[in-house]
C-alpha positions, -999 to 999 in steps of 0.1 A, spaced: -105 -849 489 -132 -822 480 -168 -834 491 -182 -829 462 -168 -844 427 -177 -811 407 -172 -813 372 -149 -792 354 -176 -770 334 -195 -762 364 -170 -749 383 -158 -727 356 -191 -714 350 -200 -706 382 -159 -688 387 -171 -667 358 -206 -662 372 -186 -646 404 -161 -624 379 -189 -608 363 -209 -606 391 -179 -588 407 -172 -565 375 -210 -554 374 -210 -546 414 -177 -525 404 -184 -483 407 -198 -470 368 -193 -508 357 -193 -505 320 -217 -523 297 -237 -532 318 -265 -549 299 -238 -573 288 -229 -579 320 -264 -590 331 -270 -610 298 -236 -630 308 -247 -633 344 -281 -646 330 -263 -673 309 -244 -684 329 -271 -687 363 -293 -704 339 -258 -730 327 -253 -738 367 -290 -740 375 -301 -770 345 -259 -788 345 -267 -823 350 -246 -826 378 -278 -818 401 -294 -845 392 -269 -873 405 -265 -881 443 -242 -856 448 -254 -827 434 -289 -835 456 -279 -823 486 -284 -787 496 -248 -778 506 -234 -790 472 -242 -753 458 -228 -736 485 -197 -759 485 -195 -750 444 -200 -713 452 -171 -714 477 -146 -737 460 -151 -715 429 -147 -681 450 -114 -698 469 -103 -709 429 -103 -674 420 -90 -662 445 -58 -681 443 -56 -671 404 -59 -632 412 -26 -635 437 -6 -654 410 -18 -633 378 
C-alpha cells in the first residue's frame, strides 16, 4: 500500500513534468521554448490539482513521495519499452 492515494492525473503529470524535464537537460535539447512552455504547464497542473487540498495531499512529504513514485514509474516503463 503506497502512503499516499495519488490520483491518476497527478501522477501522470508530474511523470511527464520529469520526461521533459529530462529532454530539455539533454546536450543541444531541441525546441527548447516548447519544452519550457510544457514544463510550465504542467508545474502550474501539479501545483493548483485538488489533491493538495485534502488530508493527504497536506503534508510536506506527499510531493516528494509523488516526485519519487512518478520517477520509479518511469523508470520501470523505459526498461520494458
Amino acid at each position: 500500500m503506497e502512503p499516499f492515494p495519488f490520483p491518476d492525473d497527478l501522477v501522470q503529470a508530474q511523470r511527464a513534468w520529469h520526461a521533459a524535464y529530462r529532454e530539455l537537460a539533454a546536450p543541444r535539447p531541441r525546441h527548447t521554448t516548447a519544452l519550457r512552455r510544457r514544463l510550465l504547464v504542467l508545474s502550474v497542473r501539479i501545483q493548483w490539482h485538488p489533491f493538495w487540498s485534502t488530508p493527504g495531499g497536506r503534508v510536506p512529504a506527499a510531493r516528494v513521495e509523488l516526485r519519487r513514485l512518478a520517477r520509479r514509474q518511469g523508470q520501470l516503463e523505459a526498461r520494458t519499452a
